[in-house]
C-alpha positions, 0 to 999 in steps of 0.5 A, spaced: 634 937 541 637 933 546 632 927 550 634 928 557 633 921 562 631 922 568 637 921 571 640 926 567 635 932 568 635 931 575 643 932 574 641 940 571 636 941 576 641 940 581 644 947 581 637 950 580 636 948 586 641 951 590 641 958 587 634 958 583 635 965 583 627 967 581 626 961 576 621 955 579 624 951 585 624 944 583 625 943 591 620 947 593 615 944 588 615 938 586 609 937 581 614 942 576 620 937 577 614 931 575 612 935 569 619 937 566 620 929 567 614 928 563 615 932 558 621 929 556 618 924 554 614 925 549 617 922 543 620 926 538 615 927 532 609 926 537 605 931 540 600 932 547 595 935 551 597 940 557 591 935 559 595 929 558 601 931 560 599 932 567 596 926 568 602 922 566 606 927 572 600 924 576 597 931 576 590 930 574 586 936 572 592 941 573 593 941 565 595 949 567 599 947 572 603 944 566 603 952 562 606 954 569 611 949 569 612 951 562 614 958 563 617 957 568 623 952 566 630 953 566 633 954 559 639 950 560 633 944 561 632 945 554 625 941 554 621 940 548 615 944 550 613 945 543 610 938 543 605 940 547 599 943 545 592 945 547 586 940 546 584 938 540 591 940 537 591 946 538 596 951 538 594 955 545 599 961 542 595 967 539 595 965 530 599 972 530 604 972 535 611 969 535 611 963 539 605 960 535 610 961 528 615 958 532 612 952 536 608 949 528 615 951 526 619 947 531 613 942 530 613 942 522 622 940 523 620 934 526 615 931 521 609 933 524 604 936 521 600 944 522 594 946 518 591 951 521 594 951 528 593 944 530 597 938 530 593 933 526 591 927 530 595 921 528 601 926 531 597 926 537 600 921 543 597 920 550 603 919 555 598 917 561 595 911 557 587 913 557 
């Protein structure tokens, strides 16, 4: 997967911009634009918190805010969303569903270890520092 810079992110946002055509505007909402910078980077092999996430946007306490931007990304972004997890490592997606096969699967190609759901804590990072 490619690792965006912040100057090449905002180059693919640049269109969505213009024509978001029913997808996140970034220009009308800012935070989502900080999350996706942030999400990117995450290192390759390391994983994060929604929680973590948002206080490295500068959005501390809107951990669900980061879902939201999540779902709303645009593909052509193609930001590593499954190398953030729910508290504790855990995989937020039902254990049942495709996402969750699919995100300890992408999770699993980058080395980091999934036992029952969860990413073992020395895969953790903590992109705010705390």
């Amino acid at each position: 997967m490619r690792r965006h810079s912040k100057h090449t992110l905002t180059e693919l946002l640049q269109p969505l911009r213009a024509n978001p055509k029913g997808r996140a505007n970034a220009e009308a909402n800012p935070a989502l634009e900080e999350i996706w910078h942030a999400v990117c980077a995450i290192p390759r092999g390391k994983a994060t918190t929604y929680g973590s996430l948002a206080r490295a946007a500068g959005l501390p306490g809107r951990a669900r805010q980061v879902g939201f931007a999540l779902r709303t990304a645009p593909e052509g972004l193609n930001l590593p969303w499954h190398r953030v997890v729910g508290a504790g490592g855990r995989i937020v997606f039902p254990a049942s569903s495709h996402a969750h096969r699919e995100q300890a699967r992408r999770l699993r190609a980058e080395g980091i270890r999934v036992v029952n759901g969860r990413v073992t804590p020395s895969a953790m990072t903590d992109l705010d520092g705390t």
